[in-house]
Structures are given as C-alpha cells and as structure tokens.
C-alpha positions in Angstrom: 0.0 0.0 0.0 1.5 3.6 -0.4 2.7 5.4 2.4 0.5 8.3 1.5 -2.3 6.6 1.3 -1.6 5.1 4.5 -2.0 7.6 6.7 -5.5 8.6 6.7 -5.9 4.8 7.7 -3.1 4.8 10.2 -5.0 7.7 12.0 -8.3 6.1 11.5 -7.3 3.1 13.6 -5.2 5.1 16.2 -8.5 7.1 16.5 -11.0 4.4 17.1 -8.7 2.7 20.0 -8.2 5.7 21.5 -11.9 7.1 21.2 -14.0 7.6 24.6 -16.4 5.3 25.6 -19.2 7.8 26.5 -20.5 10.9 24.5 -18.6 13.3 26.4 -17.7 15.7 23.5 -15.4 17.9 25.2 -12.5 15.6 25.1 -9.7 17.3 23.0 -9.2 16.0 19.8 -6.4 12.9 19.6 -2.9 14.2 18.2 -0.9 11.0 17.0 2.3 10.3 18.8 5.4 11.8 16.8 7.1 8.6 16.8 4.1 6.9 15.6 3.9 9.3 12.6 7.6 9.2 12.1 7.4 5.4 11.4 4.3 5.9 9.4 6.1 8.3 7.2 9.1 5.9 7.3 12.6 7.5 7.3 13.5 10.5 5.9 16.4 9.7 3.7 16.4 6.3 2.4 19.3 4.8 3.7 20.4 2.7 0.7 19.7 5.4 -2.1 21.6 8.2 0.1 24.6 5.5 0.4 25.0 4.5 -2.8 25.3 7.9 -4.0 27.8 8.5 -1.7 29.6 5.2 -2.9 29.1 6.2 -6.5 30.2 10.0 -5.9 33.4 8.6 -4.2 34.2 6.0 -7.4 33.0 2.8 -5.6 30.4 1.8 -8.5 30.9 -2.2 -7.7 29.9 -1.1 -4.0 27.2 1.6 -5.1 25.1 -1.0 -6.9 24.9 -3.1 -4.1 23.4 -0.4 -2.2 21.3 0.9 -5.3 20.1 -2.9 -5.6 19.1 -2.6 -2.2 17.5 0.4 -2.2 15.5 -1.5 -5.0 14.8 -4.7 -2.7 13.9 -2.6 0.3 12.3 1.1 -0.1 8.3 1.9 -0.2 8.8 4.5 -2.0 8.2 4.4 -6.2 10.9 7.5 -6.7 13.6 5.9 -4.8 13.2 2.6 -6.2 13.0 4.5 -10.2 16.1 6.9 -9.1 18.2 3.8 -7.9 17.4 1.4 -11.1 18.4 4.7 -13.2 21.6 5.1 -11.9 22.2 1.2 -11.1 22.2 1.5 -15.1 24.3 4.5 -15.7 26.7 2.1 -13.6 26.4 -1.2 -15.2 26.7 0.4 -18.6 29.9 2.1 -17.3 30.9 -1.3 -16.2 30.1 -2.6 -19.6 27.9 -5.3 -18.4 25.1 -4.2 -20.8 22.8 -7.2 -20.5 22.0 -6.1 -16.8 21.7 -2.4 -17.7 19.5 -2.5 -20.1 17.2 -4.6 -18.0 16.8 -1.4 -15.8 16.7 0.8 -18.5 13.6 -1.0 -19.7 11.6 -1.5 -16.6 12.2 2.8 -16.8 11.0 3.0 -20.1 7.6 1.2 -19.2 7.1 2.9 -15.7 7.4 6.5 -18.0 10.0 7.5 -15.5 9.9 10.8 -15.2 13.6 11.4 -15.9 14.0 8.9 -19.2 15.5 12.2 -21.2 18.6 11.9 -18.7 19.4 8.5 -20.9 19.7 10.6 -23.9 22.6 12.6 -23.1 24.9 9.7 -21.1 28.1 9.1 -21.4 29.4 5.5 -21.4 30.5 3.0 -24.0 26.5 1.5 -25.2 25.5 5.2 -26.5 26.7 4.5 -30.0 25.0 1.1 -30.2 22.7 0.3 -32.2 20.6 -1.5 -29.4 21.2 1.9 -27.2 19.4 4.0 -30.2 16.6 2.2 -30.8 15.6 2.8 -26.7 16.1 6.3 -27.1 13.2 6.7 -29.9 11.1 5.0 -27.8 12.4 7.4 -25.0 11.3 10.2 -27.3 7.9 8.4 -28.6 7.1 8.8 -24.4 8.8 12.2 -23.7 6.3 13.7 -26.5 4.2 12.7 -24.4 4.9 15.2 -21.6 6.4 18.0 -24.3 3.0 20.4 -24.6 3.4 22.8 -22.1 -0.4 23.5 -22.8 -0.8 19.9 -20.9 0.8 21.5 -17.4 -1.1 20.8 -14.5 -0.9 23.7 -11.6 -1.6 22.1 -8.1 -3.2 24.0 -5.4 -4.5 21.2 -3.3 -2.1 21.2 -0.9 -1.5 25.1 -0.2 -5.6 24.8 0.4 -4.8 22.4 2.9 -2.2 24.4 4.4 -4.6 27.4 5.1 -7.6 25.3 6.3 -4.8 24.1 8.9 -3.5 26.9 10.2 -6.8 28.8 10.6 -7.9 25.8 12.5 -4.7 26.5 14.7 -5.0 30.2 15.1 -8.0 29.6 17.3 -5.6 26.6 19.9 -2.3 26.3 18.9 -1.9 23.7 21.7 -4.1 21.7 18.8 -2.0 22.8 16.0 -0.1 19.3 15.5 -3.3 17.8 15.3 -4.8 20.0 12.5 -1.3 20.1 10.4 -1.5 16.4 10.5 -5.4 15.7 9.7 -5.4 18.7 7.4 -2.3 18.8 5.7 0.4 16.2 5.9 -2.2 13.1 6.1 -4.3 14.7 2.7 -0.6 15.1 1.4 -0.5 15.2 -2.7 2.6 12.8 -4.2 4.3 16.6 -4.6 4.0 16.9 -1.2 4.8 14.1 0.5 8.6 13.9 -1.1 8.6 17.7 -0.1 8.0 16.7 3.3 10.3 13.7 3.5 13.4 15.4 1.5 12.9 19.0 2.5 10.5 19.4 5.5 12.0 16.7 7.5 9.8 16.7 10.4 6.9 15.8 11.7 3.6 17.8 12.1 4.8 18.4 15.6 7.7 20.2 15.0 6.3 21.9 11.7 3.8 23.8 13.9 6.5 24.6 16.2 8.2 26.3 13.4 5.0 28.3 12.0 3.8 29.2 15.4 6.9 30.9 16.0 6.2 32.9 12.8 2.6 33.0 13.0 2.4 36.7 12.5 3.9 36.5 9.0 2.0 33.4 7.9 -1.4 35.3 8.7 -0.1 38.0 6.6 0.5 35.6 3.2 -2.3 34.1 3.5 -4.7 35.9 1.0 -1.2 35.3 -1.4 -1.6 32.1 -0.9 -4.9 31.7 -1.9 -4.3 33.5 -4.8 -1.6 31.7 -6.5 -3.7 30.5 -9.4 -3.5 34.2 -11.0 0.2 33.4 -12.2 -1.3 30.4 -14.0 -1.5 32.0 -17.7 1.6 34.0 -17.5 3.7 31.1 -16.7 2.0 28.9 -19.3 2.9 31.8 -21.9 6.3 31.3 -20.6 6.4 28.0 -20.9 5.4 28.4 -24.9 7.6 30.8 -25.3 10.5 28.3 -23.9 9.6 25.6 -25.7 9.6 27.5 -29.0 13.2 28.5 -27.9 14.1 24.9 -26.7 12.1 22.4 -28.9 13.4 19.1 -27.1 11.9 20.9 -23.3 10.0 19.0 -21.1 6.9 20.1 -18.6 6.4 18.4 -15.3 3.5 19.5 -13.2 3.5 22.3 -10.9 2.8 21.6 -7.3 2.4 24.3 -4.8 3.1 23.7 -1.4 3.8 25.7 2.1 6.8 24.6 3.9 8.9 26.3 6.7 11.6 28.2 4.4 13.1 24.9 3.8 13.3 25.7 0.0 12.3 27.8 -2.7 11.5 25.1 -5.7 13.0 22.3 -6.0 12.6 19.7 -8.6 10.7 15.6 -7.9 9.5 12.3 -9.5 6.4 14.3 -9.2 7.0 17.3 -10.8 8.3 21.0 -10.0 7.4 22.1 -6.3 7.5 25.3 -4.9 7.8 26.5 -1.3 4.8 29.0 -1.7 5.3 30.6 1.4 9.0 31.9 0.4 7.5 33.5 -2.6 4.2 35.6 -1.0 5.8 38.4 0.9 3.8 40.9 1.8 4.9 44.6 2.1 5.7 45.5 5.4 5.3 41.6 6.9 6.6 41.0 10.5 9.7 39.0 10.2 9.7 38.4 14.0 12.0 35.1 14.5 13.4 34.8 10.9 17.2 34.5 10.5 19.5 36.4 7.6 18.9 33.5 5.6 15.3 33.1 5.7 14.9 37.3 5.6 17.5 36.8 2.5 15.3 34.7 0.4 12.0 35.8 1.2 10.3 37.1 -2.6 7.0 39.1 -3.5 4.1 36.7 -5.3 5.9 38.7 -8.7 9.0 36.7 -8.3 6.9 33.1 -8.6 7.1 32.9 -12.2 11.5 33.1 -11.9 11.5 30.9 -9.3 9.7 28.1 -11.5 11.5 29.2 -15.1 14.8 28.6 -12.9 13.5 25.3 -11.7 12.3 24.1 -15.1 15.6 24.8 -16.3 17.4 22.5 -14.2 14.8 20.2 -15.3 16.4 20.3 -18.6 20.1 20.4 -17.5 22.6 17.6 -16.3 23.8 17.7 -12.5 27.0 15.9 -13.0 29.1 18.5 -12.1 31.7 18.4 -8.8 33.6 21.6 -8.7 32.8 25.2 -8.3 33.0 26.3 -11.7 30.1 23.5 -12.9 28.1 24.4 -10.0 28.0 27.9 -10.9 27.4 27.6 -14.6 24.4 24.9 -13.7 22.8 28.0 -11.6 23.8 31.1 -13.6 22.9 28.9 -16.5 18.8 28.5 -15.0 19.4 32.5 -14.0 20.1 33.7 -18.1 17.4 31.3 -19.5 14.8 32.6 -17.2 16.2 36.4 -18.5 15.7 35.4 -22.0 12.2 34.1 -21.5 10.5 36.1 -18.6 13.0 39.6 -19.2 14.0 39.0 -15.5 15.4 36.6 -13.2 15.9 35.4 -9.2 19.1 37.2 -8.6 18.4 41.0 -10.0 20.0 42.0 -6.6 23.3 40.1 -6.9 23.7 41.8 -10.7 23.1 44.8 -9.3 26.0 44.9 -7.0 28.6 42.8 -9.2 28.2 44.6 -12.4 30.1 47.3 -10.5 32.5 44.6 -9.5 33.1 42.4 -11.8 36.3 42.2 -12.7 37.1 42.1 -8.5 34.4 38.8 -8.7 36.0 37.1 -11.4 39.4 37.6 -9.7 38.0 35.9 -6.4 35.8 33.4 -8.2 38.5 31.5 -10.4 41.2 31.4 -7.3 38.8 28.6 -6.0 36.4 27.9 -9.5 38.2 24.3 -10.0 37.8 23.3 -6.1 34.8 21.0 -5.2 33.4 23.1 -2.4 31.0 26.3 -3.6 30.0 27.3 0.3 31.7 31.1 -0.7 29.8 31.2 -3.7 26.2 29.4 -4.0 24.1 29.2 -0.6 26.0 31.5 1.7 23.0 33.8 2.9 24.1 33.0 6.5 28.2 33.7 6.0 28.5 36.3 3.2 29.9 39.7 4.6 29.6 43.2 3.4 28.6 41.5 -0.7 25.2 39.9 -1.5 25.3 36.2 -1.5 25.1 33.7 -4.3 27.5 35.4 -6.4 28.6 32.2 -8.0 25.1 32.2 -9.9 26.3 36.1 -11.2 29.8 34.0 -12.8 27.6 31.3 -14.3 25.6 33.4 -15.9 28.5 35.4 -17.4 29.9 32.6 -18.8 26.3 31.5 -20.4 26.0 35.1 -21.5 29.5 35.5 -23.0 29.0 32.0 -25.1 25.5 32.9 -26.2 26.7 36.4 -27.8 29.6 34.2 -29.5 27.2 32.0 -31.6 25.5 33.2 -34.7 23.0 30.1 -34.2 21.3 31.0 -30.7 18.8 28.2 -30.9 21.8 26.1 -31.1 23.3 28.0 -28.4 20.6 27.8 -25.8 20.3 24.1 -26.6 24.1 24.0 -25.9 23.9 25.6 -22.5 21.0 23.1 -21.7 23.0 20.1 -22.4 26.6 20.9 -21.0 28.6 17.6 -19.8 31.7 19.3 -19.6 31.8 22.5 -17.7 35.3 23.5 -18.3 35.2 22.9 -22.0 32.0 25.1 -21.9 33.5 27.8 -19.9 36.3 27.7 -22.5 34.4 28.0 -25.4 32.5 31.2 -24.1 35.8 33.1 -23.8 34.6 35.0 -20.5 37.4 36.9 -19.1 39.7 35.2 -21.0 
C-alpha cells in the first residue's frame, strides 16, 4: 500500500482505540504520537539510495550497486526505487555489463520514468549502439508525451490544505499538531509528501512549532496564498515561449506547497514544487523570528514565475558537475534562460552589486572555480559579509552570456547551454574573461 495513502488509515485506527467510551464531546481531539507518525512516514532519507550515492560519488560503483540494488529490494517509495534502477544503469553500462543495464533501462522505459530524457545525453561505451538508439526513440515516442506545455497541471490542493490548517490552529495552537497532521500532511499530494520527506523533515509536531513561531507572518500571506492560481497563464505563456526556444523541453506539473523556508522550488519524481510561502511576501510583513537567511530569500508573489522558469531549467540540464566552476554555470545557466524568457530573473539583486565589481568577482571566483566546495559562492546567505550572497550564480551566468553572444545560431546556443557535460570545456568556449 502507499505510504500516502496510508495515513489517513493509520490515523483512523489510532483514532477508534483511543476514542471515549461515553459521549462526552469535550475531550480534545487525539494528536498521534510523533514517533508513531515518524514510522508511518518511514525514514527521511532512504538509507540505501543516500549511500550509494555517496559510494558512486566517491568512485566505488561495484559497491554503489549493491546499495542501489538494495535500495531497489527494500524502499516503499516508487521515486527511490526509479532513481536507484536509473543510476544502477548509468553504472552497469559504465561497467560494460550491458545485459543487466538495459534490464533497468527497460523497466524505466515502461514505468514512463519521469527522468528517461537523462538516458539521452549519457556518457558511457553502449551510447553509439545500435541497441542503445533504438531505446532512445522509444524514449522520445514517451517524452512527446509530456512536451506540450499547454498539458501542465498547476496544483493547489495542498497550499488549500495548508490554510484550512492553520486557521484551524489560530483559534488553539496547543491543537495545532493535530490540524497540520489531519489537514495537511495526512491529505498530502505525491508533490508533497517527497517535499516533506526530503525538505520538511519533520513531523507535524515540529512543523507547527516552526510556523507558530512565525505565525504573525504566515497570517499575513495568507490571502497570497490563496491566490496563487493568478500566475497560472503567464507562466504557461512562458512556458510556450521556452519551448519554441528549446524544442526538445519538457513540462512536469507544478505543485504548490507551504513549507517552513526549507526551500524555494526544487525539482521531484512528481514534478516542480515550490515553497509557496517563500514567494508571498507581503509589504511591510513582520519577520519576527526569521534568521538572515530566511529574511535573504524571502520574494514578493511577482517573483513566482522566476523561481519556477529557474526550476524548469534544471529540469532540462545535467547535475553531474563536482567543482565550483560547474556548479556555478548549472545556476547562472537557469538565471540567463529565465532572462531570456521572462526579461527578469531570481538574482536582479546580486547583478546589481557585481556589475560594478566584476572584474574584482571574477578575480575571487576563479582562485577557487576548479575546487569541489561552492560554500563562498552558491548558498552562503548565513556567512556572506559586506557583498550579497550567491554570487557564484552572477559568474555562471556570465559565462552563459558571454557564449551565447559568441554563436550566430542562438537556438543552437541555448540548446548548448542546456546540455553541457563538460563544464570546463564550456566555460572555454565562451571566452569570458579570458
């Protein structure tokens, strides 16, 4: 049975043997032990899957698969199971043990994983096969499927859920567990329930700790919230408008959820979600209890439509990158796409101050652009001093920028950008500050 499913049920039965035996109706309503719910939910990160990428990351593929095959055997969760046969693939096909690959590689092709495109720009010894080409047309016979950016499918379910929830707690927060679990978490869409596992990371407990302590600001969003379906036709003109740029994009759904400032969009088996709350600001809202990172990040309802062109552009891109320099492209790359379709992006704020500094940037940046760690560059809300954070996303998108004015063929070029494998040949190519 599927987890999400589950819980309703779980709660059902944890309510009838707890329920009173008289008709007393004062009693307060039952709130589920967290370490019940915990275990319902299962753990947060799936042991296996989070271990073989570490063995894989650190070169151990003989070791990874085991884990991967695992992960397979023993997680209740359809997007762990897909991710691991995916990348038990990518590693037997390294391996050259094709037979077992492709076994993988077909039970993906008739679950319609969600990432199948990923197959078509690998890099290991079957790709020129003739075997290996005839699974990527029927790759692309099931990625038309999902191409039409007319056939996008907004969610709102969940933020609806959200509200109900938290108006129920305004009136007892002593209750508020209880009405975040009922209402929210146990009515959870597929979107949010891997939000909640892999971002959230807590139970309803502690989430209505965490929104209780900024209650004031939560009240104030939510007429945002419920208005969230008003972006719907300007992103889907976007979304035309990038697919007659980029012909091979793809669409996932949009889910909208509420979190705790855990994160801004991120991408799922599910489709694009997006931490509403962090993008409903208010003019003037109290941000009593909010750190510099969370008072960093915190965007008007205009910025909604960047936030989810940046996120459907990783969508598009590969991830493979381990050093500085890749990690900054793969941002700045989501940052200059989103400027060429939408005339704006997430980081107007960071441009604003490098643009006066850039030469001083580039001179910082490329001391440490081959290293593998990016924490003075790309998510440093909390440590950056006296210069906005992020700047590594203002150098990616240089480099995107600088090879994009060098090719005649710009179709070509954004396709480029979208498909980059090698980040320092790329960052070669587009001559910037060279």
């Amino acid at each position: 049975m599927n987890l999400r499913h589950f819980l309703p049920l779980l709660l059902a039965v944890l309510l009838i043997g707890c329920a009173p035996t008289t008709k007393d109706q004062t009693v307060k309503p039952f709130i589920p032990d967290e370490k019940v719910e915990l275990a319902a939910l299962g753990s947060y990160p799936d042991y296996y899957y989070n271990l073989a990428n570490e063995l894989m990351n650190e070169g151990r593929d003989a070791q990874a698969i085991e884990a991967y095959l695992n992960c397979i055997k023993h997680s209740k969760r359809q997007s762990f199971i897909e991710d691991a046969l995916f990348n038990a693939s990518l590693l037997y096909f390294k391996m050259e043990e094709n037979e077992k690959a492709y076994a993988f590689m077909d039970s993906l092709i008739s679950r319609k994983y969600t990432w199948l495109s990923w197959y078509k720009n690998a890099d290991h010894p079957a790709t020129s096969t003739a075997t290996y080409t005839q699974k990527l047309k029927q790759i692309d016979s099931i990625i038309s499927l999902k191409s039409d950016p007319n056939q996008v499918s907004f969610h709102y379910d969940d933020v609806r859920n959200f509200i109900a929830a938290f108006k129920k707690s305004e009136s007892n927060w002593s209750q508020a567990p209880h009405y975040f679990y009922t209402d929210y978490f146990a009515k959870a869409s597929e979107g949010l329930f891997f939000y909640q596992k892999f971002k959230i990371q807590s139970s309803s407990h502690q989430f209505a700790y965490r929104v209780e302590d900024k209650k004031d600001y939560f009240k104030a969003i939510l007429s945002n919230l419920e208005q969230l379906s008003s972006t719907e036709s300007s992103l889907k003109n976007y979304f035309i408008k990038f697919k007659a740029l980029y012909p091979a994009a793809i669409f996932p759904d949009v889910y909208y959820l509420v979190g705790c400032f855990n994160a801004g969009g991120t991408s799922s088996p599910a489709g694009l979600l997006i931490g509403a709350e962090m993008h409903s600001k208010p003019e003037n809202a109290s941000l009593t209890n909010f750190n510099n990172w969370e008072k960093t990040v915190l965007r008007d309802q205009e910025n909604l439509p960047l936030i989810i062109m940046h996120e459907l552009v990783h969508i598009q891109q590969h991830s493979n990158y381990d050093t500085l320099l890749g990690n900054a492209i793969y941002e700045g790359a989501a940052d200059f796409i989103s400027q060429l379709i939408c005339g704006s992006h997430i980081n107007t704020h960071v441009h604003a101050w490098a643009n006066e500094r850039e030469a001083a940037v580039w001179e910082a940046f490329k001391k440490e652009m081959y290293g593998k760690n990016s924490w003075n560059w790309i998510g440093n809300a909390n440590s950056a001093k006296d210069k906005p954070a992020d700047l590594g996303y203002y150098v990616g998108y240089k480099i995107c920028e600088a090879y994009y004015a060098k090719q005649s063929d710009k179709t070509q070029a954004i396709a480029d950008i979208l498909s980059i494998t090698n980040w320092e040949e790329f960052y070669e190519k587009s001559g910037y500050m060279q």
